[in-house]
N, C-alpha and C positions, 0 to 999 in steps of 0.2 A: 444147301445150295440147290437152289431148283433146276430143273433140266429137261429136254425134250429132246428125243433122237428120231433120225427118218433112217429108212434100213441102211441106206448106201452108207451116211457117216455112222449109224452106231457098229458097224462094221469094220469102219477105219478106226475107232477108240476115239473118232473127235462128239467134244460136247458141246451141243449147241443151245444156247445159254440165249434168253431174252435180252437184246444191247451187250452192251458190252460186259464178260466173264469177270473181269475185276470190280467193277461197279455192282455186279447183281452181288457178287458171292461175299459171306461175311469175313471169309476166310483170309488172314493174314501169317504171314511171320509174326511169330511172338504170342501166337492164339492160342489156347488152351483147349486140350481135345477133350471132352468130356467120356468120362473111361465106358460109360457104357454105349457108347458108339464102335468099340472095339468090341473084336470076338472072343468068346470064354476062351482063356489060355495066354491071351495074347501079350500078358505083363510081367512079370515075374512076383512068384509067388508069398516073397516079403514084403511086398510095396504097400508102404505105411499110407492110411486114407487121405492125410494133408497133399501127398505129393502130390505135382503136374505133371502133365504131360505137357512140353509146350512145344511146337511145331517152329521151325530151324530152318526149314525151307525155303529160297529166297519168294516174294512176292508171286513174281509173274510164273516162275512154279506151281504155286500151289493152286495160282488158278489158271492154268495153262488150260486152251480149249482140246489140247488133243492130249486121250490117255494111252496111245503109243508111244508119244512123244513122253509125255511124262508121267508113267503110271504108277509110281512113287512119291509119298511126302515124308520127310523125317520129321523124327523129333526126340527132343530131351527128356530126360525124366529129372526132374529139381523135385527134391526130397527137402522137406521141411526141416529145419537145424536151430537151437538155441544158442548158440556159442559161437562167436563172430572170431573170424581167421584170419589177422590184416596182411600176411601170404597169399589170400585166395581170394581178395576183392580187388575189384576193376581190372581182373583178366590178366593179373598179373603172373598168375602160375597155368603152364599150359594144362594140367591134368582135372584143374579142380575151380570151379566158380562160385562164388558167394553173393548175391544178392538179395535184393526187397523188394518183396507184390506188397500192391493193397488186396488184401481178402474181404471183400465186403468193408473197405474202408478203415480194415485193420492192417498197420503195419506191420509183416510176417518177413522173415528172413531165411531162405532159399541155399540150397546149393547143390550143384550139376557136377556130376563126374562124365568126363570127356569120355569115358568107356561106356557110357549108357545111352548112347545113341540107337535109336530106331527105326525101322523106317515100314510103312505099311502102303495098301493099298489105297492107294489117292480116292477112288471111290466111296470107299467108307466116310471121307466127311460130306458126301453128301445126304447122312443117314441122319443127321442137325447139325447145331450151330455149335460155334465155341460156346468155351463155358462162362456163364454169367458173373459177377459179380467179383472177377481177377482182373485187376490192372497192373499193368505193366509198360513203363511208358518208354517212349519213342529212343529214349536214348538208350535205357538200359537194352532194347532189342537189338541194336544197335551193337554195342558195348557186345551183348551175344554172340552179334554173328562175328564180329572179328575175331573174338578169343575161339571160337569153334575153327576157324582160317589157320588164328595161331598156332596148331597144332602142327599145322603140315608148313609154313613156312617160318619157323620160329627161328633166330639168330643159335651160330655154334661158336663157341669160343675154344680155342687150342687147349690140349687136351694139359699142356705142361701148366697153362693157367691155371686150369681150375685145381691140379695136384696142390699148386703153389698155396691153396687153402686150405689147411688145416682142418679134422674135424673139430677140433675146441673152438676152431673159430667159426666153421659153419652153425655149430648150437648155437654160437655167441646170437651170429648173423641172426638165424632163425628165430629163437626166442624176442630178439628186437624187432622185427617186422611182423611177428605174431598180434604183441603187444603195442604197437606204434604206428604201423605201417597200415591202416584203415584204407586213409585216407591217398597213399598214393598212388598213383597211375602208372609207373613203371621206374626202375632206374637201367639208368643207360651209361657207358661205357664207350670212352672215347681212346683208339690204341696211338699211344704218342711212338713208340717204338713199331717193331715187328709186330703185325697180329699173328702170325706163324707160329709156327714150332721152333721155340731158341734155346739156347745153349743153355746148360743150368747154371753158369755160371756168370750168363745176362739177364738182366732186369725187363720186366713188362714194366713198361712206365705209361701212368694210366690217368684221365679225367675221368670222376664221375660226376651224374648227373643223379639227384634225385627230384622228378618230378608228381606233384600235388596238383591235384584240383585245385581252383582260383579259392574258393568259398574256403579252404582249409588257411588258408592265411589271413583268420580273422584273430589275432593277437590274443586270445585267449589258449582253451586248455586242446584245441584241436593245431593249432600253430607250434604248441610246445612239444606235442606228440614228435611233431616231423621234424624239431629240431633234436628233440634225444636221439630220431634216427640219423640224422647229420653228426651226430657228435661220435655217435655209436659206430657209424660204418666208419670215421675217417679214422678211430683207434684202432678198430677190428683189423681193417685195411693194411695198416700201419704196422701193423704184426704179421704180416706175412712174407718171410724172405724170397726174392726174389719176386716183389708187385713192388714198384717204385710209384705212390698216390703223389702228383706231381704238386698239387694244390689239396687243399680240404676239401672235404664231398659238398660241390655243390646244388642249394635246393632252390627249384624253381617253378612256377606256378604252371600249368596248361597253357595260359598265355603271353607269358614269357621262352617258354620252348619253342623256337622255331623250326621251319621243315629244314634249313639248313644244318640244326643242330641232330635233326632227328636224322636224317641221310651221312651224317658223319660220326656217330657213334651204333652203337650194336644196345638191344632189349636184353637184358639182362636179368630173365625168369627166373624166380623163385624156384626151381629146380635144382638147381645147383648146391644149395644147402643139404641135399640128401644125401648120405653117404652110399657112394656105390658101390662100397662093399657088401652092402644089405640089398643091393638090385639082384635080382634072380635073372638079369642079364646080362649082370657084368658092367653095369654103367650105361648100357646104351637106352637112348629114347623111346 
């Protein structure tokens, strides 16, 4: 990012930038910082040479003209992975991301742990550009910044609910959305009863929703994936005393899910299949 200061503003931290700071700077959300623009020390000392850095900051941050105002840019570190986790794709688990760059026009498969966020002196990128030859397109950047949101305002469900799930049945769960679940965008949970804390000897009586990308409803071997997980959660379900599934788990495209349906049910993250007796907090987020 090129730049010129006069004493009064480089004083104040503002950068004053030839036209307009957004337009000169190459710098976006979703850019890749190239590691040797950071200082010796700066990354942590296992970091395998595939991985990114990729900058998480919203736009008008990163090129914000004042670095009072904003003397800070984050960003992720995605670690390069062979083994695809249909838990941890399209943002549906809040701790852990799974995605695809083109590297030089090779399809490479990525994934972010929500703990490896960074953040450094916003100055430093002006020391070059991103890095060349990584695409990462519009949506998936997109798709990023929400699930990094997701972290801090994620839905809670009552606590006597999630007991009412069995761990044989969260493996069950788990291993089925491991295995099937690529392809969906979230499933969602409609409370027909109480969503509170009730009696153990009342029922949560429940709509699901499992919702898919449009393109996954192409009647072949990506269609049938999401119906195993339809068959799967509505027996899983079905075995849990005290969750009353009012209908079968219904599956619906991005396009058929409406904002109506989205403001009346709760996201129901891939979290919850863990057992919280293995948390070294006791269960909590």
């Amino acid at each position: 990012m090129s730049s010129t200061y006069d004493s009064r503003e480089a004083q104040q931290g503002v950068l004053v930038a030839n036209g307009s700071p957004r337009r000169q700077s190459p710098w976006r959300q979703g850019s890749v910082i190239p590691r040797e623009l950071l200082d010796s020390g700066a990354l942590p000392n296992d970091l395998d040479p595939d991985a990114k850095l990729i900058v998480i900051s919203q736009d008008c941050d990163v090129v914000h003209p004042s670095y009072n105002v904003e003397p800070f840019v984050e960003y992720f570190i995605a670690r390069r992975i062979t083994s695809r986790d249909g838990r941890r794709t399209r943002g549906k688990n809040p701790r852990f991301l799974q995605f695809e760059a083109l590297i030089n026009g090779d399809g490479q498969l990525f994934e972010i742990n929500a703990n490896e966020k960074f953040r450094i002196d916003r100055r430093i990128l002006e020391r070059g550009d991103p890095e060349a030859g990584v695409m990462i397109t519009p949506g998936q950047i997109r798709a990023l910044a929400r699930w990094a949101a997701k972290r801090y305002n994620r839905s809670s469900f009552p606590t006597g609910f999630d007991q009412r799930i069995s761990a044989r049945v969260r493996e069950k769960i788990e291993k089925l959305m491991t295995r099937y679940g690529g392809d969906i965008s979230g499933t969602f949970v409609a409370f027909l009863s109480s969503d509170g804390e009730l009696r153990e000897e009342d029922a949560y009586k429940i709509l699901v929703h499992v919702v898919a990308q449009k393109e996954a409803f192409d009647g072949g071997a990506r269609e049938a994936d999401l119906l195993k997980v339809k068959a799967g959660l509505t027996t899983l379900l079905g075995q849990c005393s005290g969750i009353e599934l009012v209908e079968t788990v219904e599956l619906d495209s991005e396009s058929e899910f409406s904002l109506d349906d989205y403001f009346n049910t709760r996201l129901w993250d891939y979290e919850y299949v863990s057992d919280a007796e293995q948390d070294e907090h006791g269960g909590l987020p």
